[in-house]
Legacy VTK file of the C-alpha trace (Angstrom):
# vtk DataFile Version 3.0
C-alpha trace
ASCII
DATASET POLYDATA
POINTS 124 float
0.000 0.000 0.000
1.441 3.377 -0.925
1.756 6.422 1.140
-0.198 8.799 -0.002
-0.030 12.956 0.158
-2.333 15.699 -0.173
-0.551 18.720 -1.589
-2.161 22.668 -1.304
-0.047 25.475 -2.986
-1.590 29.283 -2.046
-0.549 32.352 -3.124
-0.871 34.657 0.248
-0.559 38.603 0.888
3.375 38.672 2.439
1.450 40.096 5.250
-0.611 37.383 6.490
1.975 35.492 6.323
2.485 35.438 10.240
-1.511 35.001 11.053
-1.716 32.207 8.227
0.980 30.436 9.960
-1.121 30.863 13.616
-3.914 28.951 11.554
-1.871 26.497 9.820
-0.097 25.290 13.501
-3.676 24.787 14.832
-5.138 23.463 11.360
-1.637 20.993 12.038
-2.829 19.724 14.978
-6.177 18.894 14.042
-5.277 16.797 10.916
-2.869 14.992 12.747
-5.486 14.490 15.588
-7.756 12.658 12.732
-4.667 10.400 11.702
-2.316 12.582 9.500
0.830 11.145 10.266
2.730 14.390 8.923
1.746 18.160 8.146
3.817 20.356 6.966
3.525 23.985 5.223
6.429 25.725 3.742
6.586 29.248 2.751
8.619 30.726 -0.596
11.808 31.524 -0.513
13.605 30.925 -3.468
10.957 31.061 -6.633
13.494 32.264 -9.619
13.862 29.165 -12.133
16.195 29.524 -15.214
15.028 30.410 -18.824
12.654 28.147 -20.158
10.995 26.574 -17.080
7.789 27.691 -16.052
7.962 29.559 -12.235
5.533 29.209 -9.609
4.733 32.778 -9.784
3.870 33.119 -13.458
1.935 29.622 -13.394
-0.173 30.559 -10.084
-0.184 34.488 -11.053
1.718 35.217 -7.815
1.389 39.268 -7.658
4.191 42.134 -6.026
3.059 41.685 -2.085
1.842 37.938 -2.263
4.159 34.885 -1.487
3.735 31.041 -2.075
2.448 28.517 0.827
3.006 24.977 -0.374
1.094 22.564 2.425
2.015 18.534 2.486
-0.254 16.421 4.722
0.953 12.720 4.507
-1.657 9.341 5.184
-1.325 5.767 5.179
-3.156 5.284 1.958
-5.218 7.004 -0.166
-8.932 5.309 1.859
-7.142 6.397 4.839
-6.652 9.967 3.991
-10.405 9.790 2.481
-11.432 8.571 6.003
-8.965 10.980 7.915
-10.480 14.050 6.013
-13.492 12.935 6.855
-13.244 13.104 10.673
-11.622 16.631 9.915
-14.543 18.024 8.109
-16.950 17.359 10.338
-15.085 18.642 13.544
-15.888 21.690 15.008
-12.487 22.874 15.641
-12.442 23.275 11.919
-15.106 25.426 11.222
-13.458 27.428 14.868
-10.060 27.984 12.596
-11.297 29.493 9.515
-12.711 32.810 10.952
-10.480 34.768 9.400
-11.232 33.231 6.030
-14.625 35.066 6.028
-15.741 38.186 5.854
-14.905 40.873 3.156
-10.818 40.876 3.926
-10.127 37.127 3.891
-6.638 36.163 5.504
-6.089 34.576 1.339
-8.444 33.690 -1.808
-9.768 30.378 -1.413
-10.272 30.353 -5.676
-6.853 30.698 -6.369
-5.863 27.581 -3.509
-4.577 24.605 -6.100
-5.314 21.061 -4.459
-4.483 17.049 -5.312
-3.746 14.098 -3.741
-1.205 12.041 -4.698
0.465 8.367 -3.992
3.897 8.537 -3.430
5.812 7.096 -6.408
9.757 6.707 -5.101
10.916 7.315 -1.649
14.746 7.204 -0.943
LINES 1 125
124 0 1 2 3 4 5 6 7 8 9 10 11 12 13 14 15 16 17 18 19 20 21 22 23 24 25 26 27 28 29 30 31 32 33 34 35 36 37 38 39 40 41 42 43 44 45 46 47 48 49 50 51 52 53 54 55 56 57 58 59 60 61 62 63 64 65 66 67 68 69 70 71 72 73 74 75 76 77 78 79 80 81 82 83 84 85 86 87 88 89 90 91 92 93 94 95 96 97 98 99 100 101 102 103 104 105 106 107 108 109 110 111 112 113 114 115 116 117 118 119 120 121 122 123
């Protein structure tokens, strides 16, 4: 059975980049309570790419002031991250997290969040 990962890349204004990562540790914890067995986010540092390959910015439309979250949450299996995101979904602690993704000044644009799951095909 092969691991299996879902992936989230979000462009986010530079300066919710602090407050995003206050909601990510807590988002963290609750995916890992419901069977994650990793979570990890990483934020852009290094996004220039030589002539000829396509960058993150000019394939996600990343604008002057926004950065680039890239989220990994690992599972068992593919059923078992189907069944762990579940259990997240319908927890309350969820719905708790994501105040400041409502409203008129969201903390990022939900439209522009790119999602998939994938199995993992080598591991070294």
């Amino acid at each position: 059975m092969s691991k299996y990962v879902d992936i989230y890349l979000l462009p986010i204004p530079d300066n919710n980049v602090e407050d995003y990562r206050k909601m990510a540790e807590a988002a963290g914890k609750l995916f890992r309570k419901h069977g994650a067995l990793t979570y990890r986010e990483y934020v852009a540092s290094d996004l220039k790419v030589p002539d000829g390959i396509m960058s993150f910015p000019t394939a996600l439309d990343i604008k002057d002031g926004e950065t680039l979250i890239y989220a990994a949450v690992e599972f068992e299996s593919e059923e078992h991250g189907n069944e762990s995101m579940a259990k997240i979904m319908a927890d309350p602690e969820l719905g708790a997290g994501m105040e400041d993704m409502s409203g008129d000044d969201p903390m990022f644009d939900m439209k522009r969040m790119i999602y998939g799951g994938f199995r993992v095909l080598v591991n070294v």
